[in-house]
KEVEX-161415 format. One record per atom (N, C-alpha, C): residue number from 0; residue in three letters; atom name; x, y, z. Coordinates in steps of 0.02 Angstrom, whole numbers, padded with zeros to 5 digits. Example, Ala and Ser with C-alpha at 12.3 -4.5 7.8 and 13.67 -1.06 7.14 Angstrom:
2
+-----+------+------+--------+--------+--------+
| pos | code | site |      u |      v |      w |
+-----+------+------+--------+--------+--------+
|   0 |  ala |    N |  00660 | -00284 |  00390 |
|   0 |  ala |   CA |  00615 | -00225 |  00390 |
|   0 |  ala |    C |  00660 | -00165 |  00390 |
|   1 |  ser |    N |  00642 | -00112 |  00354 |
|   1 |  ser |   CA |  00684 | -00053 |  00357 |
|   1 |  ser |    C |  00645 |  00002 |  00394 |
+-----+------+------+--------+--------+--------+
This chain:
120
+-----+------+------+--------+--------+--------+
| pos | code | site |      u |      v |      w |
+-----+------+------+--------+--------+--------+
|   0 |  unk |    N | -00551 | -01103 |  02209 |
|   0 |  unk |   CA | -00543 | -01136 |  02145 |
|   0 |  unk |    C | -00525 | -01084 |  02093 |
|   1 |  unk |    N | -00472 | -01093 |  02038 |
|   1 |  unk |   CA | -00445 | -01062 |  02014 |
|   1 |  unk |    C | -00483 | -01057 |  01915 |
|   2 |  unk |    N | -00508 | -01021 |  01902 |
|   2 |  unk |   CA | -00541 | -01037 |  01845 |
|   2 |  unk |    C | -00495 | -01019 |  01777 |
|   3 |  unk |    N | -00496 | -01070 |  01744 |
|   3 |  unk |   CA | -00433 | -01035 |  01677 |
|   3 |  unk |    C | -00466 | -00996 |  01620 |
|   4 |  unk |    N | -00431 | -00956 |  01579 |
|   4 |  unk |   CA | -00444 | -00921 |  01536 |
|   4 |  unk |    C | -00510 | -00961 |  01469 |
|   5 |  unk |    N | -00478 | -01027 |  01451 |
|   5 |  unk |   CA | -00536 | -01060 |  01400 |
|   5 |  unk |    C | -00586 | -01054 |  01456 |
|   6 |  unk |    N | -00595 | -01081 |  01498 |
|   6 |  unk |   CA | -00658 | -01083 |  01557 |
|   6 |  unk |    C | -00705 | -01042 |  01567 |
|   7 |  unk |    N | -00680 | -00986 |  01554 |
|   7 |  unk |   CA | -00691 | -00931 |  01559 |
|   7 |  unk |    C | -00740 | -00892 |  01504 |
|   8 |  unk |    N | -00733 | -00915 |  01436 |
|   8 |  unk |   CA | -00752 | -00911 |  01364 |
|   8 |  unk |    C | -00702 | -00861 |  01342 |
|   9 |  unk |    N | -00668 | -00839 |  01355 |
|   9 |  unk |   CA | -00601 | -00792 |  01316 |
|   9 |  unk |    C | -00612 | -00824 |  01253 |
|  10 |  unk |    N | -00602 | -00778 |  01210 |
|  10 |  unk |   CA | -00581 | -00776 |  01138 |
|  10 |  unk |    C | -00501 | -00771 |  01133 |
|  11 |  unk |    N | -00482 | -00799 |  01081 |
|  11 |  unk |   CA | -00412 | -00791 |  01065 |
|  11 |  unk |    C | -00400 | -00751 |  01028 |
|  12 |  unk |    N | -00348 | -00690 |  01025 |
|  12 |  unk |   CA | -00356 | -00639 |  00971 |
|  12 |  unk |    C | -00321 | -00671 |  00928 |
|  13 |  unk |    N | -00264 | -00724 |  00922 |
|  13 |  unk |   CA | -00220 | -00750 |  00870 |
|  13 |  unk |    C | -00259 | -00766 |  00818 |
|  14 |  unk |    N | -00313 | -00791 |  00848 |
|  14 |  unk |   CA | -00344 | -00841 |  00816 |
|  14 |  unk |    C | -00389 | -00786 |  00751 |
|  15 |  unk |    N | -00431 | -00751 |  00777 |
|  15 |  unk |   CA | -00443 | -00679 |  00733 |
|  15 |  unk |    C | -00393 | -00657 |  00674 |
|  16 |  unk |    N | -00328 | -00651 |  00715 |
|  16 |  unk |   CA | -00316 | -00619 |  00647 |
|  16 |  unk |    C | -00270 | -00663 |  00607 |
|  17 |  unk |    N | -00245 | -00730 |  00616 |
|  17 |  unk |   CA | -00270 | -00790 |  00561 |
|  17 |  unk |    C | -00313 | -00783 |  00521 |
|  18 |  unk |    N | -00374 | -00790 |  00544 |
|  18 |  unk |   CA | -00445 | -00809 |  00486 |
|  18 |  unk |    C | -00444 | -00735 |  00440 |
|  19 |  unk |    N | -00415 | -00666 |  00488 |
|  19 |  unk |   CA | -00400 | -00619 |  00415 |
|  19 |  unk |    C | -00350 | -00626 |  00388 |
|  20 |  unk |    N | -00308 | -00666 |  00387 |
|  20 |  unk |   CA | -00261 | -00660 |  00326 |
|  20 |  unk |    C | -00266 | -00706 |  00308 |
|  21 |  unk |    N | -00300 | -00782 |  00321 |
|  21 |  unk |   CA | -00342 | -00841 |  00284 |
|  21 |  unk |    C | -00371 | -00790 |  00240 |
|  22 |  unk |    N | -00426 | -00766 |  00257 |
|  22 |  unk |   CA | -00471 | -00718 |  00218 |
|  22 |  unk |    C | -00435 | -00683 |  00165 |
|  23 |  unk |    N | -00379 | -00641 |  00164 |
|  23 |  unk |   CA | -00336 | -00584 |  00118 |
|  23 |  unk |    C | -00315 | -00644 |  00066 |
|  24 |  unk |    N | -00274 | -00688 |  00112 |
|  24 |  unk |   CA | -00228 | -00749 |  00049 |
|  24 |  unk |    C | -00302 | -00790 | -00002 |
|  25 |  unk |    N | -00332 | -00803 |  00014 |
|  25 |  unk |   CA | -00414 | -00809 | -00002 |
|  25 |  unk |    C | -00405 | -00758 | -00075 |
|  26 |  unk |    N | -00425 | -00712 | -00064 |
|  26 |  unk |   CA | -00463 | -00669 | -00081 |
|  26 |  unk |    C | -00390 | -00630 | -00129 |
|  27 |  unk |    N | -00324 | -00644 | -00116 |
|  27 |  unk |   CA | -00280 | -00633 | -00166 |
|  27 |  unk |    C | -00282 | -00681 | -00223 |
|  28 |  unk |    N | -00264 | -00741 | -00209 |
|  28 |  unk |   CA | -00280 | -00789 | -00229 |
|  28 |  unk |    C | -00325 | -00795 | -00281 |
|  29 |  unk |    N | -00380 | -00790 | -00280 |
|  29 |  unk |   CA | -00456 | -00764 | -00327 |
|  29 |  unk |    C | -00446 | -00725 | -00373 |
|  30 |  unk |    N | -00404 | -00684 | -00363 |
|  30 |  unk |   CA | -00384 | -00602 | -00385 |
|  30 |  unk |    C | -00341 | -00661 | -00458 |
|  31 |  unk |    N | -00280 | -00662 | -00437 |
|  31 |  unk |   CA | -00232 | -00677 | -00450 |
|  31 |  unk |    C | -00225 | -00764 | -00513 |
|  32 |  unk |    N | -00240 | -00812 | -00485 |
|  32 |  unk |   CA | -00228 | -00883 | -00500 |
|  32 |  unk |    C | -00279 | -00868 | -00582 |
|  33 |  unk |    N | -00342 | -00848 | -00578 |
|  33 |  unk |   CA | -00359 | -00854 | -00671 |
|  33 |  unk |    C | -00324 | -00813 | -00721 |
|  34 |  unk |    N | -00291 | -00760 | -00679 |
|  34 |  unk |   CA | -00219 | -00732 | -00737 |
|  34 |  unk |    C | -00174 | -00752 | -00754 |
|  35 |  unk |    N | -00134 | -00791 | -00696 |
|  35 |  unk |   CA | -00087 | -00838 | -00713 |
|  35 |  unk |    C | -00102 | -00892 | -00746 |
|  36 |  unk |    N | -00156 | -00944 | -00749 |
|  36 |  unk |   CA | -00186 | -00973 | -00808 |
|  36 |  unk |    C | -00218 | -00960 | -00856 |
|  37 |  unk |    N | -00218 | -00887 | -00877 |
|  37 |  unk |   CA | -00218 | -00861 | -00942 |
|  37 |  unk |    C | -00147 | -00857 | -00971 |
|  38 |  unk |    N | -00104 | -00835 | -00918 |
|  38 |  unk |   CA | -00042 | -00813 | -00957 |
|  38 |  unk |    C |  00005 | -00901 | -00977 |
|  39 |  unk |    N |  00002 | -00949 | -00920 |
|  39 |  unk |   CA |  00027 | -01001 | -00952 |
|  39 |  unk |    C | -00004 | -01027 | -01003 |
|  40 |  unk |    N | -00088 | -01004 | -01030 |
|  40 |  unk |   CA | -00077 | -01032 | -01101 |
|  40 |  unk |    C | -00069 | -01008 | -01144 |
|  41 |  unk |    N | -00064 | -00931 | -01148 |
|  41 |  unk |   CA | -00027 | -00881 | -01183 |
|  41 |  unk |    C |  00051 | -00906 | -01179 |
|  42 |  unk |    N |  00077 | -00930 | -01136 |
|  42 |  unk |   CA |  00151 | -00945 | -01138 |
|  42 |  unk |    C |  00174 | -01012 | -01191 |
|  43 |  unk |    N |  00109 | -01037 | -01195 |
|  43 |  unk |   CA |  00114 | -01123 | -01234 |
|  43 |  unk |    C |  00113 | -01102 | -01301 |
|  44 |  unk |    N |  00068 | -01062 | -01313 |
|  44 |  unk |   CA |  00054 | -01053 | -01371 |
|  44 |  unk |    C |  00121 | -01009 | -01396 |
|  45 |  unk |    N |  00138 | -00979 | -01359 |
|  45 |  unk |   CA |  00205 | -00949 | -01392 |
|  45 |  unk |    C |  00281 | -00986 | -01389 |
|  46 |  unk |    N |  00267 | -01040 | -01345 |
|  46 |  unk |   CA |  00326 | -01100 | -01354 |
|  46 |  unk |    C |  00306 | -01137 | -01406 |
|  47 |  unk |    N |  00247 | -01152 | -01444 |
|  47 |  unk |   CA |  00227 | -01201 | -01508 |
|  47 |  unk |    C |  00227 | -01154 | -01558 |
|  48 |  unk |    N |  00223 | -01084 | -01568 |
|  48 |  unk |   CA |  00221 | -01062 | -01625 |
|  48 |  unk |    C |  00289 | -01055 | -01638 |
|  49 |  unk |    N |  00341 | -01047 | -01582 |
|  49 |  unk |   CA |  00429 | -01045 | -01591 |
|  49 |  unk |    C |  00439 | -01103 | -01625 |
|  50 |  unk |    N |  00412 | -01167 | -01592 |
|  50 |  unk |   CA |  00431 | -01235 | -01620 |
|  50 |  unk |    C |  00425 | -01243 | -01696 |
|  51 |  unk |    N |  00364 | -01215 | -01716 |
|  51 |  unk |   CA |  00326 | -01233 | -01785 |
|  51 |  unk |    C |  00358 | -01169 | -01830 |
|  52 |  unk |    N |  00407 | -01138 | -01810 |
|  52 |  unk |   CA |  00419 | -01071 | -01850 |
|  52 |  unk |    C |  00432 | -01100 | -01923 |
|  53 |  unk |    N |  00469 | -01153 | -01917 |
|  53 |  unk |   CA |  00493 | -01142 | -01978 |
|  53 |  unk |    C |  00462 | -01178 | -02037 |
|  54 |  unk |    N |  00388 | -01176 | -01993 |
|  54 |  unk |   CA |  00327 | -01192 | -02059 |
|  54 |  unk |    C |  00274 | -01123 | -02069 |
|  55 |  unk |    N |  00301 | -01085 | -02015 |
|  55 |  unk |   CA |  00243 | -01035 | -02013 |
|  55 |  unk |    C |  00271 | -00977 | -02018 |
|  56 |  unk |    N |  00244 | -00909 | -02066 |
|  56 |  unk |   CA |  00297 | -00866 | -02066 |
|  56 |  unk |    C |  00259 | -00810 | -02008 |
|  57 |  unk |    N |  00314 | -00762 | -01996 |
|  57 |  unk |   CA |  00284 | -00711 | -01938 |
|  57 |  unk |    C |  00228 | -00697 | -01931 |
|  58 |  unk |    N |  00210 | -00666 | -01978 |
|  58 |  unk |   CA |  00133 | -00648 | -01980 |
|  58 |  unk |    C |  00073 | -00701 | -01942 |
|  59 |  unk |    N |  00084 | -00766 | -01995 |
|  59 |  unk |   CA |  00046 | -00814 | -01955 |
|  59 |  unk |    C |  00058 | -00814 | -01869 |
|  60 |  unk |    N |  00113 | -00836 | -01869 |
|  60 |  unk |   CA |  00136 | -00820 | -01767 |
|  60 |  unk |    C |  00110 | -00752 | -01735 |
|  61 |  unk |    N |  00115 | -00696 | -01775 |
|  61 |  unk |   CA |  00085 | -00650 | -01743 |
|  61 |  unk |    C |  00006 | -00662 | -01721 |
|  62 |  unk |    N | -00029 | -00676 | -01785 |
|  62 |  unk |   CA | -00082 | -00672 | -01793 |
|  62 |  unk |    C | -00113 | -00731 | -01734 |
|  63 |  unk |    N | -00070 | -00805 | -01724 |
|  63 |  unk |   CA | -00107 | -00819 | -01683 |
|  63 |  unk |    C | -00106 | -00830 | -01607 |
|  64 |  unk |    N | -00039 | -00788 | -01591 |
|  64 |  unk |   CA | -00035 | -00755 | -01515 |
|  64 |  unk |    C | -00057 | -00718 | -01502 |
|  65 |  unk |    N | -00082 | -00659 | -01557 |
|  65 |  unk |   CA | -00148 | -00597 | -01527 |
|  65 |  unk |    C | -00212 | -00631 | -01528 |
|  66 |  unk |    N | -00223 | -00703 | -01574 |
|  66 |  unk |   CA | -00271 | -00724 | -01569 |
|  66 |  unk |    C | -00286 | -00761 | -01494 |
|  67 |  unk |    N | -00254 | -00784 | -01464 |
|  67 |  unk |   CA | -00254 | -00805 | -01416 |
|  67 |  unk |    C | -00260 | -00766 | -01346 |
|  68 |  unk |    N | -00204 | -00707 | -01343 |
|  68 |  unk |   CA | -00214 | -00649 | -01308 |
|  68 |  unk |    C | -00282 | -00621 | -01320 |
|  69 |  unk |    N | -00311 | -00622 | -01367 |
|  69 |  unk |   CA | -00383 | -00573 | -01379 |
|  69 |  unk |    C | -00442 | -00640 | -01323 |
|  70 |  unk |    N | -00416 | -00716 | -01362 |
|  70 |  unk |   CA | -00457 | -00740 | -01323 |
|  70 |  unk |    C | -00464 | -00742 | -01239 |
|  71 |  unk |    N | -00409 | -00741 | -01224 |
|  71 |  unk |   CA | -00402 | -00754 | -01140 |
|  71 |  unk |    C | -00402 | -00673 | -01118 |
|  72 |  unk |    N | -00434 | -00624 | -01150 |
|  72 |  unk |   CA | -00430 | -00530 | -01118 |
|  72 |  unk |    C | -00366 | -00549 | -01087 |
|  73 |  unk |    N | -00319 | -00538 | -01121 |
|  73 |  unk |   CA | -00230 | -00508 | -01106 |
|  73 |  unk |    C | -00216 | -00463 | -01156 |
|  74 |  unk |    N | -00211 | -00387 | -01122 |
|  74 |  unk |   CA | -00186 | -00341 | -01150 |
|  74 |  unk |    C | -00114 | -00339 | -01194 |
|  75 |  unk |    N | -00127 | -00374 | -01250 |
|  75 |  unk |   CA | -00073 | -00392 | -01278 |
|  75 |  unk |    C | -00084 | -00356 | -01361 |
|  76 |  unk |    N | -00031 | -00298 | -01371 |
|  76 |  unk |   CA | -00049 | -00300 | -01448 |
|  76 |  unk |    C |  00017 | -00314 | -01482 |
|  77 |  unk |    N |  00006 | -00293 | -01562 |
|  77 |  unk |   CA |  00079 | -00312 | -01605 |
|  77 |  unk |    C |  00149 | -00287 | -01562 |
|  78 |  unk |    N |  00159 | -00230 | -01559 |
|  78 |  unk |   CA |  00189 | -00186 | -01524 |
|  78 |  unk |    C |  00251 | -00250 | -01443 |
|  79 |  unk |    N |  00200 | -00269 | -01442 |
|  79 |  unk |   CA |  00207 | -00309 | -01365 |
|  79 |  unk |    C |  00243 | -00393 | -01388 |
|  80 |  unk |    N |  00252 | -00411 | -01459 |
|  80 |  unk |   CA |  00264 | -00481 | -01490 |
|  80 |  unk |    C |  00322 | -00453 | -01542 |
|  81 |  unk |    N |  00379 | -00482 | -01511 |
|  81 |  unk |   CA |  00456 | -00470 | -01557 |
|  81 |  unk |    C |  00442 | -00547 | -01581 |
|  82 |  unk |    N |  00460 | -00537 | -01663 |
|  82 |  unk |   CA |  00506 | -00620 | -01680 |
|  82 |  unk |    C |  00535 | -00593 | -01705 |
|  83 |  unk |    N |  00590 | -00668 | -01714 |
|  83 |  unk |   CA |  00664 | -00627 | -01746 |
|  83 |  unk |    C |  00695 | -00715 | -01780 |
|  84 |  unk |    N |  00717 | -00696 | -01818 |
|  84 |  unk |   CA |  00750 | -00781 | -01855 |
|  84 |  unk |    C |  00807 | -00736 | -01883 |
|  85 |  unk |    N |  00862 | -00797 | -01823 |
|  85 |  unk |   CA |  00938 | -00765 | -01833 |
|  85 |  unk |    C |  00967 | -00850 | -01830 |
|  86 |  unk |    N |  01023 | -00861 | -01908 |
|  86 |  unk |   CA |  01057 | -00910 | -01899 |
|  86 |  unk |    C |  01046 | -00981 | -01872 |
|  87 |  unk |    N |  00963 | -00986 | -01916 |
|  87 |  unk |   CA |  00928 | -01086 | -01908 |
|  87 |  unk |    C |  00897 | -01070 | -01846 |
|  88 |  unk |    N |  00885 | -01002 | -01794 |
|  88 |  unk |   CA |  00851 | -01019 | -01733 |
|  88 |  unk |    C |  00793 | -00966 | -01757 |
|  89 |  unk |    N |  00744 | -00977 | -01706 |
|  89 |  unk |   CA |  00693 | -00908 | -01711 |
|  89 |  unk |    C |  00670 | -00909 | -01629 |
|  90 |  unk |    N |  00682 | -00837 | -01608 |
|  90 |  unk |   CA |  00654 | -00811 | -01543 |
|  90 |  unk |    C |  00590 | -00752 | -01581 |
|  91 |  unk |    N |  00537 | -00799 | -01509 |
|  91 |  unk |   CA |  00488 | -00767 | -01508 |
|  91 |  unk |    C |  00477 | -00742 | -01440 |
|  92 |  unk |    N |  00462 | -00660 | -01421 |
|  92 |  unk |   CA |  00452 | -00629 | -01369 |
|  92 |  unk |    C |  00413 | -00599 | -01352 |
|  93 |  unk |    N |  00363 | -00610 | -01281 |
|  93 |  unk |   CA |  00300 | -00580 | -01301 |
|  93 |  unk |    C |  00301 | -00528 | -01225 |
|  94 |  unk |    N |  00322 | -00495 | -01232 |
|  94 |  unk |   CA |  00287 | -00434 | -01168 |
|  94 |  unk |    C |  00218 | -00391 | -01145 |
|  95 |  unk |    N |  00211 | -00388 | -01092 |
|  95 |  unk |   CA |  00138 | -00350 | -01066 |
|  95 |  unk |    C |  00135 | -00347 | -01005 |
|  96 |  unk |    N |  00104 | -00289 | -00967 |
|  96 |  unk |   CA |  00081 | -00288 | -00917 |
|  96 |  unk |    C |  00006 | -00293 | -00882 |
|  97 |  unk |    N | -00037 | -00322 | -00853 |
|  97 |  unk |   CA | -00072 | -00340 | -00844 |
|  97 |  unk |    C | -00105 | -00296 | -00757 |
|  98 |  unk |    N | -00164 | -00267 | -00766 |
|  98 |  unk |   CA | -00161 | -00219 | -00710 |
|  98 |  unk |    C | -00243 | -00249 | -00678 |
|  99 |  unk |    N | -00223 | -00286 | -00617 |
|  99 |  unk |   CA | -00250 | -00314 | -00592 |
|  99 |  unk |    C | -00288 | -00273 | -00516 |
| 100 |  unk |    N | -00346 | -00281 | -00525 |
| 100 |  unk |   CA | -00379 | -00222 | -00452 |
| 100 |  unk |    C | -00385 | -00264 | -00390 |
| 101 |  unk |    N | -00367 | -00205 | -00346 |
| 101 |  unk |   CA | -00379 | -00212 | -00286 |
| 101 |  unk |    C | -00411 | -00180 | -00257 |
| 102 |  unk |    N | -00450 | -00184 | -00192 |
| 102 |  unk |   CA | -00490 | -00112 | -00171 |
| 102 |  unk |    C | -00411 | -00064 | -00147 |
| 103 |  unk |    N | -00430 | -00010 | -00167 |
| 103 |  unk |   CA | -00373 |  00042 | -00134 |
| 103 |  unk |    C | -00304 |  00033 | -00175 |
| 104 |  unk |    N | -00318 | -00013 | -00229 |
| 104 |  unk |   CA | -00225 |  00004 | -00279 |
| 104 |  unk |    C | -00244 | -00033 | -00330 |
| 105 |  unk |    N | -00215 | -00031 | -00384 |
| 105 |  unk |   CA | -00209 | -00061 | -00445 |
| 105 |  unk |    C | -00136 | -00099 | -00461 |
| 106 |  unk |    N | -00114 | -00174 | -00455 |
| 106 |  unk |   CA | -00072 | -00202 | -00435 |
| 106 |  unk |    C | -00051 | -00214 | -00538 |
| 107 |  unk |    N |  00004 | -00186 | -00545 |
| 107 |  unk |   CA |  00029 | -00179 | -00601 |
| 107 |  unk |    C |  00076 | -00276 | -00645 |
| 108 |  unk |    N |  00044 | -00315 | -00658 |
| 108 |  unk |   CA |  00087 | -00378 | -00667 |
| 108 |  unk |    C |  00123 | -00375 | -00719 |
| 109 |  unk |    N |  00199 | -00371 | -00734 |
| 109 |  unk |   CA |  00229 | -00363 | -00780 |
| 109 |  unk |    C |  00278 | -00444 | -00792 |
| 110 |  unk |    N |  00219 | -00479 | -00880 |
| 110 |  unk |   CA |  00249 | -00545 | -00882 |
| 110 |  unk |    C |  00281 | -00526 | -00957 |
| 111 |  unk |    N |  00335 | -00573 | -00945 |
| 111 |  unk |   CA |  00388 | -00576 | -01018 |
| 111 |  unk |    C |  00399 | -00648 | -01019 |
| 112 |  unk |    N |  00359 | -00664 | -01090 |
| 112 |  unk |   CA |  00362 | -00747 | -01104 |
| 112 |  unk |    C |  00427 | -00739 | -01172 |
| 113 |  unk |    N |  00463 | -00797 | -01172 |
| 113 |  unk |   CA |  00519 | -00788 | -01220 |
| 113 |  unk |    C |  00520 | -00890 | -01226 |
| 114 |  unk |    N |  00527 | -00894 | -01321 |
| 114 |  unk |   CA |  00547 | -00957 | -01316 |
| 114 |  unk |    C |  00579 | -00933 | -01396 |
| 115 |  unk |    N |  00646 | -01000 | -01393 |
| 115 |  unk |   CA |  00706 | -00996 | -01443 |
| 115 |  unk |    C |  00709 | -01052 | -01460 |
| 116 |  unk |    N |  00695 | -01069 | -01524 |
| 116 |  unk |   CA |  00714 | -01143 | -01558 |
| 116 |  unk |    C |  00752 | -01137 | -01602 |
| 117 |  unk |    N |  00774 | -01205 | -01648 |
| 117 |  unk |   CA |  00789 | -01208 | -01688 |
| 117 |  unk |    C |  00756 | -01193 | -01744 |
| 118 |  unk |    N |  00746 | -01176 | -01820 |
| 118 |  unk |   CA |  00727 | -01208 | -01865 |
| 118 |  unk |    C |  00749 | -01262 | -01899 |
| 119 |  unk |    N |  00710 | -01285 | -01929 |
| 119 |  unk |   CA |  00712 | -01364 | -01945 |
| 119 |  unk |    C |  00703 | -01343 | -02001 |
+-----+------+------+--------+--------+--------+
């Protein structure tokens, strides 16, 4: 009688190193997903302050995209927020890099939010 490998209790090695990179994508994931929902509402707020420019002057827009960046810890200062009102439109541009840990590296995220309206 011929006995097969499950029969046997063999382990599957596939199967091992699945559950570690279940585990890594896991555990990137964690890392990763509450920055990116900091930065999309850092991104909103800088698509509504473009919208509303032409009730609000720079300063105010500055003031309340660092306010927002200060709230959600995004390394964001003046330096990092261009506006500009050229010909009835206004672009607002907000750059930063965001340095996210890993054991063994420091993974550098470099986001550039940009929105261009009209003024009204």
């Amino acid at each position: 009688m011929r006995v097969s490998r499950r029969e046997r209790g063999e382990g599957n090695f596939g199967c091992l190193i699945g559950l570690i990179f279940l585990a890594l994508a896991i555990f990137v994931a964690y890392k990763m997903i509450p920055v990116k929902v900091k930065n999309a509402e850092l991104r909103q707020v800088v698509v509504d302050e473009a919208k509303s420019a032409g009730t609000h002057r720079d300063d105010v827009i500055m003031k309340t995209i660092l306010a927002k960046a200060a709230e959600n810890q995004l390394p964001v200062g003046e330096d990092d927020v261009k506006i500009s009102r050229v010909a009835s439109e206004s672009t607002v541009d907000v750059e930063y890099t965001v340095p996210i840990e890993f054991p063994g590296f420091t993974y550098q995220w470099h986001i550039h939010h940009h929105a261009q309206n009209p003024i009204f």
